[in-house]
N, C-alpha and C positions, 0 to 999 in steps of 0.2 A: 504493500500500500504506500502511495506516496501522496503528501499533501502539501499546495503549497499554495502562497499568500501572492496576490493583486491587491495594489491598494489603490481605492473607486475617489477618494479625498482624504483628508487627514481625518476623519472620525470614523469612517467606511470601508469596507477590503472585503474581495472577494477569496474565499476558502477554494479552492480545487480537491478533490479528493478523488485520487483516480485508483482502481482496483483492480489487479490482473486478474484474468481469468481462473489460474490455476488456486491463486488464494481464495478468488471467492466459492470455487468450487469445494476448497477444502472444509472452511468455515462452515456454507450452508450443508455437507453431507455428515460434519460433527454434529450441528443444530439437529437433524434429522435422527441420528442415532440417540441424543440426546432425548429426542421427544419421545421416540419409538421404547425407551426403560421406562417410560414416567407416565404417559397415556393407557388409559382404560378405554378400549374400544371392544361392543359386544362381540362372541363368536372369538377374541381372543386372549391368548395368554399375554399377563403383564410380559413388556420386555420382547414378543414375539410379532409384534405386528408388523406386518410387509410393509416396504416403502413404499413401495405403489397407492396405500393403502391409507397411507400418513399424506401423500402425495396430493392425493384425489381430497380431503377432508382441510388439510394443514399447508398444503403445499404454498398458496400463493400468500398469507401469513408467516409463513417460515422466511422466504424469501424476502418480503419486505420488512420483515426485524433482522436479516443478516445484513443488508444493504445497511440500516439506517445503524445498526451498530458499528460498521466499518466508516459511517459518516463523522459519530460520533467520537471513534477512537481520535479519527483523522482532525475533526474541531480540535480536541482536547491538547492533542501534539502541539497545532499548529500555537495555538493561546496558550503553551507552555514554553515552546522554543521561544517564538517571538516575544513575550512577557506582555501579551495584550492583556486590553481590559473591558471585555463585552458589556454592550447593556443590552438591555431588551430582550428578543427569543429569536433567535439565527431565522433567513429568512429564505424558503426556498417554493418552489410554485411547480406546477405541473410538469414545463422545461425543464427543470432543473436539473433531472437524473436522465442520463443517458447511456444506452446499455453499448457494449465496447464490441468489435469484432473476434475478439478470443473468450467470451463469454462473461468477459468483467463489465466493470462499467465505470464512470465519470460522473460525479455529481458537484456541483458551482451553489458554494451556501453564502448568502449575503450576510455579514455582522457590523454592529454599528459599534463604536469603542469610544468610549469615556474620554470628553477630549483632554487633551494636553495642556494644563495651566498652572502657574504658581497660584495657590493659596496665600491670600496677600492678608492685612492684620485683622482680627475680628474680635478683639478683644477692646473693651476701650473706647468702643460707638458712643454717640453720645443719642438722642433724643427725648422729646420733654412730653410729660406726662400731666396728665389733668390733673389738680385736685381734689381727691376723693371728699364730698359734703353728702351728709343727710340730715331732709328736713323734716321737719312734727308734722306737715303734709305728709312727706313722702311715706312716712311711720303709718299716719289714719290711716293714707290709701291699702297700704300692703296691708294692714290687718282687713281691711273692710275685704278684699282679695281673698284674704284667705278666710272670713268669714260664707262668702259667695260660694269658693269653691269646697267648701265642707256644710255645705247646705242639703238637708237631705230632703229630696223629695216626698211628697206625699199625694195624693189626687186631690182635684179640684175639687172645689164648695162649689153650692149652685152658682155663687157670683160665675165661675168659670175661669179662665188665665188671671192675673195678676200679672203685674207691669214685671216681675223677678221671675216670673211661670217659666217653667218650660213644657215642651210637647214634644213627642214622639208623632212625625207626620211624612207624609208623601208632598214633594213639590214636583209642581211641573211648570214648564215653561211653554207658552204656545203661541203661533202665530194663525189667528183666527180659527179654524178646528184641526189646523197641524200640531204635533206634537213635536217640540225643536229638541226636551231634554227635559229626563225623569229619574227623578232621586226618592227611594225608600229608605224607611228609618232614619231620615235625617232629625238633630235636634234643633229646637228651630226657639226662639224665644224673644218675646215683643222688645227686646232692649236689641238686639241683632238682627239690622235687615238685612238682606240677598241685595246682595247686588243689583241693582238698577232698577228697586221696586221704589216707590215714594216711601220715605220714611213715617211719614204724618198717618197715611194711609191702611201703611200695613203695621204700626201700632194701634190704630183704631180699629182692624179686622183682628186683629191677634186678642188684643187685653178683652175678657169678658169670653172667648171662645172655649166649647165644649168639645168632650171627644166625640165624633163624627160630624166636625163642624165641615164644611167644603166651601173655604174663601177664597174670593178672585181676587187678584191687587192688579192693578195697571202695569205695564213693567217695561223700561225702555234698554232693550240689550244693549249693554256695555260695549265700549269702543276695542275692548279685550276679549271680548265673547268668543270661544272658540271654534263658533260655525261665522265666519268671517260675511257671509252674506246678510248674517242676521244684522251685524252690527250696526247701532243706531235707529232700527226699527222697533216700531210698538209692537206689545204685543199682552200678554195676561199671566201672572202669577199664580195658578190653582194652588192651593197648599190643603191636601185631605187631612184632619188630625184623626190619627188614632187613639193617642194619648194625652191626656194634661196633666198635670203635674203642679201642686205649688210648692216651692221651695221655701224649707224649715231652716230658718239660719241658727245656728249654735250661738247662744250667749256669750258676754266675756268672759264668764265664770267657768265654762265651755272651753274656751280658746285656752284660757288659762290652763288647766286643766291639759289639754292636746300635747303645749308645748313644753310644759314641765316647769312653767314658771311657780312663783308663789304668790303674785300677787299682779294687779293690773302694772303697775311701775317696770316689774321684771318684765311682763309681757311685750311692753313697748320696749325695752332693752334688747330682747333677746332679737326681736323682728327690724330694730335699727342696724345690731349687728350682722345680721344676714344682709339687707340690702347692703349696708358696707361692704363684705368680704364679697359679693354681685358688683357692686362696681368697682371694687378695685381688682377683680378677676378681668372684665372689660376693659379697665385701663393699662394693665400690665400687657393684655390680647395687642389691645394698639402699640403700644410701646416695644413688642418683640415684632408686630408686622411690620413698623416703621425702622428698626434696625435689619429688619432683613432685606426690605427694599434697600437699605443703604447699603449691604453687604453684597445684593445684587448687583447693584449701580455700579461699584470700587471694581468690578471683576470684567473683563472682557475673554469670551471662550467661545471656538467654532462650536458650533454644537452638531452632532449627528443627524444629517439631511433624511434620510432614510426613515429613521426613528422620529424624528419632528413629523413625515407625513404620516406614516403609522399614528398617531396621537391624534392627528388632527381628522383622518377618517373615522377613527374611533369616536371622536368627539363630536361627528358628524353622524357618524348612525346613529346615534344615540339622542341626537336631535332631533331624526328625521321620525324613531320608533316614539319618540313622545307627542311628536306632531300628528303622527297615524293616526296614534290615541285617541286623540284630542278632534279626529275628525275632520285636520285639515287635507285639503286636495293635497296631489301628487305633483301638481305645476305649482302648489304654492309654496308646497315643502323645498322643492329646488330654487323658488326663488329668494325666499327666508335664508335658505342655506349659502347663495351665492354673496348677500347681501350682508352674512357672517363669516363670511371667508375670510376677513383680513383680522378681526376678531379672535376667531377661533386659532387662527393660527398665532399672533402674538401671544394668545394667553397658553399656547403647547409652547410654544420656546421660552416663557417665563418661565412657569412650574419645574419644566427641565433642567433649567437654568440652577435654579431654587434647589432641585433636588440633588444636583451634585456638587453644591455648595455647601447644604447640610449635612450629606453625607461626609465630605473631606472632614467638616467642624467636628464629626461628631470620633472622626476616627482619629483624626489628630488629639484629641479630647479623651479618649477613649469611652465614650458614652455609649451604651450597651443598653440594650434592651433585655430585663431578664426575665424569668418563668415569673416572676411574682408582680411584674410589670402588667404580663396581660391577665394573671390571674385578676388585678385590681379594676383592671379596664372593666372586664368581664362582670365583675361584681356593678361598677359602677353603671353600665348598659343591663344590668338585671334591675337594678332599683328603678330607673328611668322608663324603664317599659311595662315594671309591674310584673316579672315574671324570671323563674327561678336561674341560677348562675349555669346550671347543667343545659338548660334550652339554650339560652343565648351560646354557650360554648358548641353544643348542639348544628346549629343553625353555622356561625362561622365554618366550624369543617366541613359540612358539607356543601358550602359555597366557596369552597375553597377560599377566605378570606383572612388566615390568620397572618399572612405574609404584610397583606395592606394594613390591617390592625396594626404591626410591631412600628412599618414605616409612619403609621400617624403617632405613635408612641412615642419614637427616636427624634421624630419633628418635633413635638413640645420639650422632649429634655435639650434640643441642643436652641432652641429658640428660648427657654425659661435661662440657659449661659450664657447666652449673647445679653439679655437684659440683666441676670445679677452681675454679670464685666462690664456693664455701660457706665458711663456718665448720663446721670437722668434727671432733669432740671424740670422741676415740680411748677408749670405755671397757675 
């Protein structure tokens, strides 16, 4: 096997891996005998089953895991002699492998490589940071908040909704007996309108409303509407209630009580110092995104051409599967997308930018991501979704996602050193 290196730009290089016939003959008739000890096929004995036989069942699998392991051997050399530095997943397409005239073959793997730059100073950034205040508003509001949302329902009196009510209902949206767009079980409540209904309106059909009430509201689709023809057109809000509900607010004797205080004094303390440690989690959020743009800025790198369009198709189908969704055409999905072109692609060579910047910081740094890192992530995505730390861990592996977990993990430790090394001037 010989493998050897093209280089397409300074981030880019074509792999060659070219395979004689007599080698790959040898490799795939070991695969074969290998398979033929280890395979249970009916009719025979372990270890005895004819080539032929493995041939007809395994044959054209057998052959293309010999080829791609002799591809792989040949990567591995090539990114070991030469002391390259891959990113991304090697890139090869239908062309790629071509079978040779003595029985071997030739296969051309695209790799994009980590560009070439001095890591220049990151310690020692400076930028200014807001001052963290809380006010005796901002206190009433959060408790009234968490009063609201620890409100337990109960069914309506005759009166019907109350302005605090909630309901369980169907909305629909319609343009004269068409139906544009219909939502069950939504929770729908006279203090929250729908978008583009009157407000005035549909507080006056909500407060006082029973279960099987069926109210119309006027409703003008929003300039954001996601059937684009509807946009700006009248049309009618049905809302069916199934259910009403009034909501029971818990006392401050209640709240008190909840958060472990001892008294109303403590309770406004405890609920000041939460907003506090909320905004100064948001100010310290700006103050590491505002050094990283400066750490961006200080650094000039080619970056990998290859890998920037990979990113930015990704970023594109991924547009175009929410625009499906959502019901827009197919000529308006391309013209959305062309009209993001220059967009989507500065924000793929940002990120890239960003991500092996952070990386250098964090290796230079030695910052590591360890086992009790995502064990805490994991706990902290169980609290926030209401559900236990075995699902969420659950759900990650089988989405294969534990890999992107660590890389957002290693981005706040090496973003939280860039802020505790700064100079940070409190305006």
């Amino acid at each position: 096997m010989e493998a050897t290196l093209e280089n397409i730009d300074s981030c880019e290089v074509l792999v060659t891996v070219t395979v004689p016939g007599d080698e790959y003959k040898t490799e795939l008739d070991s695969n074969f005998k290998r398979l033929s000890q280890t395979v249970n096929m009916k009719g025979f004995r372990p270890g005895k089953v004819p080539k032929s036989v493995i041939e007809k069942h395994h044959g054209e699998e057998l052959r293309r895991d010999t080829k791609q392991q002799f591809v792989q051997q040949g990567l591995q050399k090539v990114v070991t002699d030469e002391e390259l530095r891959p990113v991304g997943q090697p890139r090869m397409d239908a062309e790629s492998l071509t079978d040779a005239e003595d029985g071997g073959f030739i296969c051309k793997v695209e790799l994009s490589l980590r560009p070439a730059y001095e890591l220049g100073e990151y310690k020692g950034l400076t930028a200014e940071s807001e001052k963290v205040e809380v006010t005796d508003t901002e206190v009433d509001e959060a408790i009234e908040n968490v009063r609201t949302q620890q409100g337990r329902p109960e069914p309506v009196s005759e009166d019907g909704l109350k302005e605090n009510g909630m309901a369980m209902a169907r909305l629909e949206l319609l343009e004269g007996e068409n139906s544009i767009m219909a939502r069950d079980g939504m929770r729908l409540s006279p203090m929250s309108t729908p978008p583009g209904v009157d407000e005035e309106a549909y507080k006056a059909a909500m407060i006082g409303a029973k279960e099987g009430a069926e109210l119309e509201i006027p409703v003008t689709f929003p300039e954001d509407f996601h059937v684009e023809e509807m946009r700006g057109k009248a049309g009618t809000c049905k809302i069916s209630i199934a259910q009403a509900f009034d909501m029971v607010m818990p006392t401050n004797e209640e709240l008190i009580k909840m958060v472990g205080a001892e008294d109303e004094a403590g309770l406004m303390q405890r609920v000041r110092e939460d907003i506090e440690k909320a905004k100064q989690h948001q100010a310290n959020m700006k103050v590491e995104l505002a050094l990283l743009e400066t750490l961006i800025a200080s650094h000039d790198m080619q970056l990998p051409s290859r890998l920037i369009e990979d990113q930015i198709n990704n970023r594109k189908n991924a547009a175009a599967q929410q625009m499906m969704q959502e019901g827009v055409s197919e000529a308006d999905i391309e013209g959305k997308l062309a009209e993001q072109e220059d967009a989507i692609r500065t924000e793929a060579e940002h990120n890239t930018k960003a991500l092996f910047l952070l990386e250098d910081v964090a290796q230079a740094e030695e910052l590591q991501v360890q086992n009790e890192d995502v064990a805490q992530k994991f706990q902290e995505i169980a609290q926030r979704n209401q559900t236990s730390v075995e699902e969420v861990q659950k759900y990650y592996q089988e989405q294969n996602l534990i890999q992107q977990l660590a890389m957002e993990i290693l981005e706040i430790k090496v973003r939280t050193f860039l802020r505790e090394n700064a100079t940070i001037t409190v305006a």
